[in-house]
DOLUM-382738 format. One line per field, with one value per residue: residue number from 0; y, z, x of N, C-alpha, C in turn. Coordinates in steps of 0.05 Angstrom, whole numbers. Atoms other than C-alpha are relative to their C-alpha. Example, Ala and Ser with C-alpha at 12.3 -4.5 7.8 and 13.67 -1.06 7.14 Angstrom:
BEGIN
resi: (0  1)
n.v: (-24  -24)
n.w: (0  -1)
n.u: (18  -16)
ca.v: (-90  -21)
ca.w: (156  143)
ca.u: (246  273)
c.v: (24  22)
c.w: (0  14)
c.u: (18  -15)
//
This chain:
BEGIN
resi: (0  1  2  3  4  5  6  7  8  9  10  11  12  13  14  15  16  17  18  19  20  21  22  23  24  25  26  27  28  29  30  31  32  33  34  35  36  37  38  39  40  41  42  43  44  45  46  47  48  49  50  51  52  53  54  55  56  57  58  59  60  61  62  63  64  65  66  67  68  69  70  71  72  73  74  75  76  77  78  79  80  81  82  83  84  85  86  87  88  89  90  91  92  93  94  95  96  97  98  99  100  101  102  103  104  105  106  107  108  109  110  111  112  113  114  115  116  117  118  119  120  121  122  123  124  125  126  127  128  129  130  131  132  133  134  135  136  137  138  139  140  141  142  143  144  145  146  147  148  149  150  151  152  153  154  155  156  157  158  159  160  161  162  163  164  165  166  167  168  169  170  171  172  173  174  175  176  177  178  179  180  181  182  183  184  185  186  187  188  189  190  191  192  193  194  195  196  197  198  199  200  201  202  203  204  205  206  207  208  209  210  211  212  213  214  215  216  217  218  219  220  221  222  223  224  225  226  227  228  229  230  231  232  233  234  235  236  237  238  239  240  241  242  243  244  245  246  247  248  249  250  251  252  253  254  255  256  257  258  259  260  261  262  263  264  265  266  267  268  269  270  271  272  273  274  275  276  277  278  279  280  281  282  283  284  285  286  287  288  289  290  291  292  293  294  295)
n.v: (-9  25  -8  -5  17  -7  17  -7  -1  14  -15  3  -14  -11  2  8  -1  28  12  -21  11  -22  -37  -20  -28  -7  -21  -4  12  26  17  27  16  13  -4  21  6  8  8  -7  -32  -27  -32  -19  -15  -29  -11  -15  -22  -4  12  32  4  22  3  17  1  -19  -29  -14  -9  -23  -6  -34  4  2  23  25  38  27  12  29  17  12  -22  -11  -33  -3  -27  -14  -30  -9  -38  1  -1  24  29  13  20  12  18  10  21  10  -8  22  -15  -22  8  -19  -20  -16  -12  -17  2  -23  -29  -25  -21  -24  7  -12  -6  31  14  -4  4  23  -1  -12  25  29  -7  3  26  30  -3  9  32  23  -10  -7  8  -27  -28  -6  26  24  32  9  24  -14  15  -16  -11  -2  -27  -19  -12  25  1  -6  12  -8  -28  -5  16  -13  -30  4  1  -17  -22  21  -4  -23  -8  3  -26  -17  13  -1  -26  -20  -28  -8  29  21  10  14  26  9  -3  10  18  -5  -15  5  4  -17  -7  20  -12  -28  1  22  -8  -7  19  6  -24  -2  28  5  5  29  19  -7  18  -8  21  -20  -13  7  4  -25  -10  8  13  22  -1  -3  -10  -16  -2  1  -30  -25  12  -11  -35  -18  13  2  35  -11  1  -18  -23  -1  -4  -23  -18  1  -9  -38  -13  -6  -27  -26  8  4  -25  -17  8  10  17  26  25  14  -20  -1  39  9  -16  9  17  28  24  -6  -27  17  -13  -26  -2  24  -8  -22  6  7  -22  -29  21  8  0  -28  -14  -19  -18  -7  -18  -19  -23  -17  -10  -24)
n.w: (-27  -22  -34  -34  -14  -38  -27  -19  -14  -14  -26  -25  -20  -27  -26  3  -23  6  -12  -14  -33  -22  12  -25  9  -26  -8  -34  -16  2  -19  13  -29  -2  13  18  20  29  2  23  21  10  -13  13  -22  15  -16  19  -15  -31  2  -4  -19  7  -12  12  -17  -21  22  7  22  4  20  -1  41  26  -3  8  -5  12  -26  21  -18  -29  -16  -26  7  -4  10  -21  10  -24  5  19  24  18  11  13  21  6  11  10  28  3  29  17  12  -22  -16  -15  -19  -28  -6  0  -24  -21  5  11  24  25  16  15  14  15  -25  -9  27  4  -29  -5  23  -10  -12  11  13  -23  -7  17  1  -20  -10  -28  -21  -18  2  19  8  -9  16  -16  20  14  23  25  2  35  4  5  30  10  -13  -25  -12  15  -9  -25  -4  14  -15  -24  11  11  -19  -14  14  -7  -21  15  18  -14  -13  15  11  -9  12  5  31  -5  13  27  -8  7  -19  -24  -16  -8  -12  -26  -2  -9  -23  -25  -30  -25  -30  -21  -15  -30  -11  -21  -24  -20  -7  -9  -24  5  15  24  23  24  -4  -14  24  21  -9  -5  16  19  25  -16  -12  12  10  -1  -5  31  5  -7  15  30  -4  -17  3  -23  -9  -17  -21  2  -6  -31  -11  9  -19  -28  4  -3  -32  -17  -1  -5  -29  -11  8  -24  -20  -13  -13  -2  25  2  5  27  12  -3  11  28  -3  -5  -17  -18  8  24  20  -2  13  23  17  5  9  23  23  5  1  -35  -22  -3  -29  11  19  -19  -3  18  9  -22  -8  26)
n.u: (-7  0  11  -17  0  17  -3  23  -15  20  -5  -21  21  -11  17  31  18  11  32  -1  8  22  -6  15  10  20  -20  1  -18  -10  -17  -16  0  -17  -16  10  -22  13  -16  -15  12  -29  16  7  3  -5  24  11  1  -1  -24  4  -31  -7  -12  -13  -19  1  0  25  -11  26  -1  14  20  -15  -21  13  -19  4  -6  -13  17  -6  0  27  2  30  5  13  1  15  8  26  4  -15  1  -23  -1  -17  2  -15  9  -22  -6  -20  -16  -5  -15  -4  18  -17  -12  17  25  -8  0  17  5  21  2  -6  24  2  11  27  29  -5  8  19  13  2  21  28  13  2  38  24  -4  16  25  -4  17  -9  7  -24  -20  -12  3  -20  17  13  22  5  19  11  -2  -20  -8  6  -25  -10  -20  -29  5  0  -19  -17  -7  -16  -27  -14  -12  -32  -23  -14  -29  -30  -15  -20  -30  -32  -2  -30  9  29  -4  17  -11  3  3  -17  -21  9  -7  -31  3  13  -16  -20  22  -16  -28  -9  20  -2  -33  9  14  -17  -16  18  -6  -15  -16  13  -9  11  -2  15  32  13  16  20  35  12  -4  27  -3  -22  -20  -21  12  -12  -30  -6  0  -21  -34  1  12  -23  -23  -3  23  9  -13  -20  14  9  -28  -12  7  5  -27  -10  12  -19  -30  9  1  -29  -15  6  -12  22  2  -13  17  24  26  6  14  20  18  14  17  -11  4  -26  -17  -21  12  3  -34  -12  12  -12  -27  6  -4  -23  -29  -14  18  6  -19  -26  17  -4  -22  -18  12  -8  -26  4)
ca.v: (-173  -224  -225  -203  -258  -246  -283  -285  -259  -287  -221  -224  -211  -178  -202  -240  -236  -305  -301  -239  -255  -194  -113  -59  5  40  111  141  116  49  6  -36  -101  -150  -172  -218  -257  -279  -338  -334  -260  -203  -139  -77  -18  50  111  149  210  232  185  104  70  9  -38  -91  -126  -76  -20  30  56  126  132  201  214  182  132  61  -9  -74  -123  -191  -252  -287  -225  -203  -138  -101  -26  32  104  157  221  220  242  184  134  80  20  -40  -107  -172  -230  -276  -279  -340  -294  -248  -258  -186  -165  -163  -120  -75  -94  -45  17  78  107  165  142  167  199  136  96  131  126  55  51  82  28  -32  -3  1  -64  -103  -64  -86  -153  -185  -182  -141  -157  -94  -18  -9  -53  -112  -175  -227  -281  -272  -290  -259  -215  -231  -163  -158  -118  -162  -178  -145  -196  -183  -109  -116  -165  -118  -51  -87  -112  -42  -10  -63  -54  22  7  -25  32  74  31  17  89  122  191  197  144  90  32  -1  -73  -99  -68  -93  -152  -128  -68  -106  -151  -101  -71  -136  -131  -67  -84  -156  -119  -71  -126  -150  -89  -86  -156  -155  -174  -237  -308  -293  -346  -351  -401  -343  -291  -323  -346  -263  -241  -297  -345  -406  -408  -427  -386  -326  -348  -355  -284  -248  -283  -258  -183  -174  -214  -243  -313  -284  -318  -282  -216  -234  -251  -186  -145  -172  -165  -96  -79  -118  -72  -15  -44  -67  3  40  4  -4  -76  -138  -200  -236  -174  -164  -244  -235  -175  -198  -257  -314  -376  -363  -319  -380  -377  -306  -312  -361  -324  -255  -291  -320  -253  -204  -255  -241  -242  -203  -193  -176  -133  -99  -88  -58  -8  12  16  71)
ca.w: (-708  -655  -590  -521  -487  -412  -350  -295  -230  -163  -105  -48  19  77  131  127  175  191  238  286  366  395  373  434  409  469  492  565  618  622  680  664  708  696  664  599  552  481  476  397  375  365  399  369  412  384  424  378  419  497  527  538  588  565  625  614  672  719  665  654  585  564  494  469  407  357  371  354  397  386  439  422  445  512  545  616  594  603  576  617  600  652  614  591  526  512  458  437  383  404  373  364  309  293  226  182  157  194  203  227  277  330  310  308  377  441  395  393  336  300  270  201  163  121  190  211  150  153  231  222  155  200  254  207  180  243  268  203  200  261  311  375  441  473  474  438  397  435  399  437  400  340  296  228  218  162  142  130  69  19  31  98  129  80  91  155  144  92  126  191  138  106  181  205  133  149  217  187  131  195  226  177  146  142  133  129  63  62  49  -17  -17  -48  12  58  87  97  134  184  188  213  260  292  319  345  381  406  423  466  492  517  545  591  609  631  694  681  655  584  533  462  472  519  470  415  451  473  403  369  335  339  370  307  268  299  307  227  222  266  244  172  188  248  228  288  326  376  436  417  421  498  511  480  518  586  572  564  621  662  641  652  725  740  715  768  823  854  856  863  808  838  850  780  764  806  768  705  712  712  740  778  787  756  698  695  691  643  599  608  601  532  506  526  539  614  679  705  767  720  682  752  768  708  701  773  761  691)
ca.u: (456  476  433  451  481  441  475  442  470  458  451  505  457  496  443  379  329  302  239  212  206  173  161  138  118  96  98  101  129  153  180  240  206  248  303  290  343  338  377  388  350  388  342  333  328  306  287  233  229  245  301  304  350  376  389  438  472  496  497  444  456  410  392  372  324  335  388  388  430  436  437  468  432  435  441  397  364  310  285  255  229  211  188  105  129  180  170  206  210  237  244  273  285  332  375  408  456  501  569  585  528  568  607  542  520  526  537  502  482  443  394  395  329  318  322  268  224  240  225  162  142  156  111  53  60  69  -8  -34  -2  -29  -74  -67  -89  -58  -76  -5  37  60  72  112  62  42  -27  -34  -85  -142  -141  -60  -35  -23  60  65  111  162  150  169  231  261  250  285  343  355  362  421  448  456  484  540  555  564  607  655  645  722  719  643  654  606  657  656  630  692  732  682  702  778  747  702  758  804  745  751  814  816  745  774  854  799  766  835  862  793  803  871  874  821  847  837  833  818  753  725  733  710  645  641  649  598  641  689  746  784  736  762  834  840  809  854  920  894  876  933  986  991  957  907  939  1002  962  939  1013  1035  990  995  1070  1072  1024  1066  1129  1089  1069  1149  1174  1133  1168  1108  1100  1125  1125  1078  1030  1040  1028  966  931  939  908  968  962  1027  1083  1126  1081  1085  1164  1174  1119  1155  1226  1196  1180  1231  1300  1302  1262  1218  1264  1320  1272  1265  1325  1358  1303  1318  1394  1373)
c.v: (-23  12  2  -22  -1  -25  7  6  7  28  -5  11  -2  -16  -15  -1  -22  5  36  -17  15  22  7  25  20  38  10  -10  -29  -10  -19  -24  -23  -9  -30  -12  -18  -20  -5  19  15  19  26  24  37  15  26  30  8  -14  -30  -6  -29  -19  -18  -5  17  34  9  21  28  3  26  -2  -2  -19  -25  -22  -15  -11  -24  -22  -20  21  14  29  -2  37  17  25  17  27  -11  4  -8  -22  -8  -31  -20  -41  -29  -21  -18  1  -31  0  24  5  23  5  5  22  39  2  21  23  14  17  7  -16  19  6  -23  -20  3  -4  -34  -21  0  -27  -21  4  -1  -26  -17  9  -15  -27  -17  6  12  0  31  27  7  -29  -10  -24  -12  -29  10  -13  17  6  -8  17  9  3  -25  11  11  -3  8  23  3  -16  25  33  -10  -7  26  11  -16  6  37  -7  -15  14  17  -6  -11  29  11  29  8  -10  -25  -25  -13  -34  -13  4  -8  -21  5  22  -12  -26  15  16  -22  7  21  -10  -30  16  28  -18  -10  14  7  -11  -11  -20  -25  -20  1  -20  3  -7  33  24  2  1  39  12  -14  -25  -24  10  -11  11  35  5  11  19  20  -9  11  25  2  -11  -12  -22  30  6  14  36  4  -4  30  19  -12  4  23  19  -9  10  23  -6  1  31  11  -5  -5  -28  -28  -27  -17  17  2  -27  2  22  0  -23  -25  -15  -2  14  -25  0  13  4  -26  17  23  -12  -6  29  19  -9  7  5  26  16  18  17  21  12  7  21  32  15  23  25)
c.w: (19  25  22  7  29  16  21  36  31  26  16  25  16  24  -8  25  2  19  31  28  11  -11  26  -22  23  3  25  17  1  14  -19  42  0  -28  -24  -15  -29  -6  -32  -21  8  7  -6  13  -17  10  -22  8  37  7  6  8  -4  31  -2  20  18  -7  -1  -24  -9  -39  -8  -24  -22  -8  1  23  4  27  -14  25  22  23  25  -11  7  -14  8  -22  19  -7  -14  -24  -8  -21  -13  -20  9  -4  -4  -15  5  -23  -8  -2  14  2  25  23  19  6  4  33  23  -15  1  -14  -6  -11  -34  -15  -19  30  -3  -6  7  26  -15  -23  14  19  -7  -11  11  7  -20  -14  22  24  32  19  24  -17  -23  -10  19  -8  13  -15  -27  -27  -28  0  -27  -18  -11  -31  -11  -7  26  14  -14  -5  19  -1  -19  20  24  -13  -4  34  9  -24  0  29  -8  -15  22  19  -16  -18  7  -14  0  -38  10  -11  -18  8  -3  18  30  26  18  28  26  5  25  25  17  12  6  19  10  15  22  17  23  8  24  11  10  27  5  -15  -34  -16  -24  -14  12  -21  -26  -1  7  -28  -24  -19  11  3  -23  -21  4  1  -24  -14  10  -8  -36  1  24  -6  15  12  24  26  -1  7  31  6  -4  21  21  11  -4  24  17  -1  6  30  9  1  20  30  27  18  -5  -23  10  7  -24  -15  0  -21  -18  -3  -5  11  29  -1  -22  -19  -21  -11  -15  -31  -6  -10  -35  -17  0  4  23  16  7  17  -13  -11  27  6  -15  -7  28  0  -18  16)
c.u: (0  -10  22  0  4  25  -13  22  -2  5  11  -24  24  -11  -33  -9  -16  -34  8  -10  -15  4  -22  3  -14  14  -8  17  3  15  17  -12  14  17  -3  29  -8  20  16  -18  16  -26  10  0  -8  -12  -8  1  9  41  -12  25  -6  10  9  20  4  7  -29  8  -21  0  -17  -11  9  28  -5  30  -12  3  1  -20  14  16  -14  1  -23  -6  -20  -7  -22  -26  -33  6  21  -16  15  -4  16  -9  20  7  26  9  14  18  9  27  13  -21  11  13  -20  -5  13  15  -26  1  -20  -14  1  -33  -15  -9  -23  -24  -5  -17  -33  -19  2  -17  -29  -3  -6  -30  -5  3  -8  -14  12  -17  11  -10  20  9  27  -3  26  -13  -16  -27  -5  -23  -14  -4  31  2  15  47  11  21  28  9  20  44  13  8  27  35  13  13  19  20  19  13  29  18  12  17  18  3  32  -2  -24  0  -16  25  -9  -7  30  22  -13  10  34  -2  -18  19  22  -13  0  16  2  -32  16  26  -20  -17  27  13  -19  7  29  10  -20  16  -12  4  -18  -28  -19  -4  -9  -28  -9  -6  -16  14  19  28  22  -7  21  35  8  -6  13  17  -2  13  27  20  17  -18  -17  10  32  -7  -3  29  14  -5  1  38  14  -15  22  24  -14  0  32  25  1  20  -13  -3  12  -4  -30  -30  -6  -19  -30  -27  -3  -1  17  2  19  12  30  -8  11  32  5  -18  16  30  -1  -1  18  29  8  -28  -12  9  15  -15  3  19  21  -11  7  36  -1  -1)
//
């Protein structure tokens, strides 16, 4: 009988979690007192029970029991809760490994029964992994406890991996289908561009360039070019010309306003620009555009 000939075969990781910055555990009320930023952690947000108001810029976000967001780093935030019988979980780390999180970050989602289990295992390991100087768990520094369970840390790093690898299943989930790894990348891929093509339909009427939303979205600037031109079939900056080219036909239609009102709201340098850009994509002006819709 000829032996099994074993290979060995090396695990694909989604996400590593490189080093933890801070975990709150607190419950009651909770002032948001000022506003903090993480210049490269990724924050965690989970409200265990009651509600938790995320504040972020000039947003005040509410999360209801049981809901988990992400907050991307270099962000002003801060996190409140008014009700005595709120509590909430929140945490943040940095990772090695990542390339999607973004596309996790500022959702809200369910958490899912697993989460919670999961939640609740990294809670006990961070008490019994290091030493607390507070009533509740607050670690913002952290000293290992002589006392911790024997792997803890890695307790703590895995639990925090599995709950990011579920927020991903439910954001590329179609149908209520967990996608397949093998269709993974094509699918958060393709989740890109529709979150950057709503990124630039917000952003309209700002100077939009493809440096800008690269840096919003986490990546280089020819990093992301060479992923949307894959997945849309299409350059990015072609995308921002597209759409600011069909707003302004939608604007010129109305009869509303004028080219260079138009020029000025969506964010072109000029109204000459503006007509040389529109003449490029549709084979006349925006005047003539104007007035052949008026003579219809």
């Amino acid at each position: 009988m000829q032996p099994i000939q074993y290979s060995k075969y090396g695990l694909t990781h989604l996400i590593r979690v490189r080093e933890i910055v801070s975990a709150d555990y607190f419950t009651g009320p909770h002032p948001a007192r000022y506003n903090h930023v993480h210049q490269d952690a990724w924050e965690l947000c989970c409200c265990v029970n009651g509600t938790l108001t995320v504040c972020k810029g000039g947003d005040r976000i509410r999360l209801r029991e049981g809901e988990i967001m992400l907050i991307a780093p270099g962000i002003p935030h801060d996190v409140e809760a008014e009700a005595s019988g709120s509590r909430a979980f929140v945490t943040s780390f940095t990772i090695s490994s990542g390339e999607f999180m973004h596309l996790i970050q500022d959702r809200i989602s369910p958490s899912t029964p697993l989460q919670r289990q999961l939640f609740d295992m990294m809670i006990t390991e961070l008490e019994n992994a290091f030493v607390q100087d507070f009533e509740w768990l607050h670690l913002f520094t952290f000293r290992p406890s002589e006392n911790s369970p024997l792997g803890a840390e890695q307790m703590i790093c895995c639990s925090l991996e599995q709950i990011l690898i579920l927020l991903f299943r439910n954001a590329t989930a179609q149908e209520g289908q967990i996608v397949q790894t093998k269709q993974y990348r094509a699918a958060m891929y393709g989740y890109l561009v529709d979150q950057v093509n709503g990124y630039i339909e917000e952003h309209l009427s700002e100077p939009l360039t493809v440096g800008e939303i690269a840096s919003r979205f986490h990546y280089s600037r020819a990093r992301l070019s060479t992923i949307y031109k894959a997945a849309a079939g299409t350059s990015l900056s072609s995308a921002i010309s597209t759409a600011r080219i069909s707003q302004a036909k939608e604007m010129l239609l109305t009869g509303k306003y004028s080219v260079t009102e138009v020029s000025d709201a969506l964010g072109f340098s000029s109204p000459q620009y503006f007509s040389h850009c529109f003449s490029r994509c549709t084979g006349i002006t925006p005047t003539r555009f104007a007035e052949d819709s008026k003579a219809k």
